[in-house]
Structures are given as structure tokens and as C-alpha cells.
N, C-alpha and C positions, 0 to 999 in steps of 0.2 A: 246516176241518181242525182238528183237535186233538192235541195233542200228547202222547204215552205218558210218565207221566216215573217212573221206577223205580228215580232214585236219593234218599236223604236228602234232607226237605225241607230245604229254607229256610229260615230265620227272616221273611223279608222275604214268604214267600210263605203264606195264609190258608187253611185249612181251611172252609169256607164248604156244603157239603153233598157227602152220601155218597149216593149215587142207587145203588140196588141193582135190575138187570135193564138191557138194552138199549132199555128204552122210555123208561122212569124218565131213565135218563142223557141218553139222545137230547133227554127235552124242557126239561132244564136248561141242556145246552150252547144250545139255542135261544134260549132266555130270557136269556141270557149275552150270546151274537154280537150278537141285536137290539139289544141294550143296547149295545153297543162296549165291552163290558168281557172282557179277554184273560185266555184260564183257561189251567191245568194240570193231566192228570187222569195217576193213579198206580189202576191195576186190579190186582184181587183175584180170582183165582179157585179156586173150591174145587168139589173134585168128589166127588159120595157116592155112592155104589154100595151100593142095595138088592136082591139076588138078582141078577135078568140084566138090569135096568134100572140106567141112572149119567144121573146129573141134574149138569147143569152149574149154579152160583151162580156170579154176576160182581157184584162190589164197584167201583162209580168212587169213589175220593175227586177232588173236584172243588176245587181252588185256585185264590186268584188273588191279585195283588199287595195287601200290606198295605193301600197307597191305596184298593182299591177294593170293600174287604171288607164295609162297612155298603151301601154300592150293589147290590153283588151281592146281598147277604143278602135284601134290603129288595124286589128285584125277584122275586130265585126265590121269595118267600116269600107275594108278592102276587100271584104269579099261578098258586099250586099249591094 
């Protein structure tokens, strides 16, 4: 499970990567859990409308505790 969080970060809590679409996000959070390292994600969405088509964009920004921000980095980074 993952947590929506939509108010003012933190200080204590790390901006560690911004995963744009539901795949993207999906296989960060993965790489995360595996890890045992606990996140907080704060989404974006923006919607554009071209004629009689609208196209959804979703923005994760993905956080996690100061502690464990070179861990996380270091894993989402080696395995993407």
C-alpha cells in the first residue's frame, strides 16, 4: 500500500524520484518495498484537452525518510 500525501513536505522527508505514468510509478514503488525502505508519494494530475480527445498526465513525486534517501536513490537508480 502506499500512502497519498498532499500536504507540505517535510523537511525530514527526501524527494528521491518523480515517476510520471502508472507504470513508471508502479515499478519504483516495487524497488522501494523490496528494499524495506518506506515511501510517501504526493500525485499530480493534469489534464489537456485537444478537440473531443483529453488525455490524462499523472506526476508521483516519490519521498522517503531523510535516512534513507542515498539507499533509495542508489537502488531505484540501479535497477532502471
Amino acid at each position: 500500500m502506499f500512502k497519498l500525501w498532499n500536504h507540505s513536505v517535510s523537511n525530514e522527508k527526501k524527494l528521491v524520484y518523480t515517476a510520471t505514468g502508472n507504470g513508471q510509478y508502479l515499478k519504483i514503488i516495487e524497488i522501494l518495498t523490496e528494499q524495506g525502505i518506506p515511501y510517501t508519494t504526493r500525485n499530480n494530475s493534469v489534464f489537456r484537452s485537444s478537440g473531443f480527445l483529453q488525455d490524462q498526465f499523472i506526476q508521483y513525486e516519490i519521498y522517503v525518510d531523510e535516512k534513507d534517501e542515498e539507499r533509495a536513490k542508489s537502488a531505484i537508480f540501479s535497477s532502471i
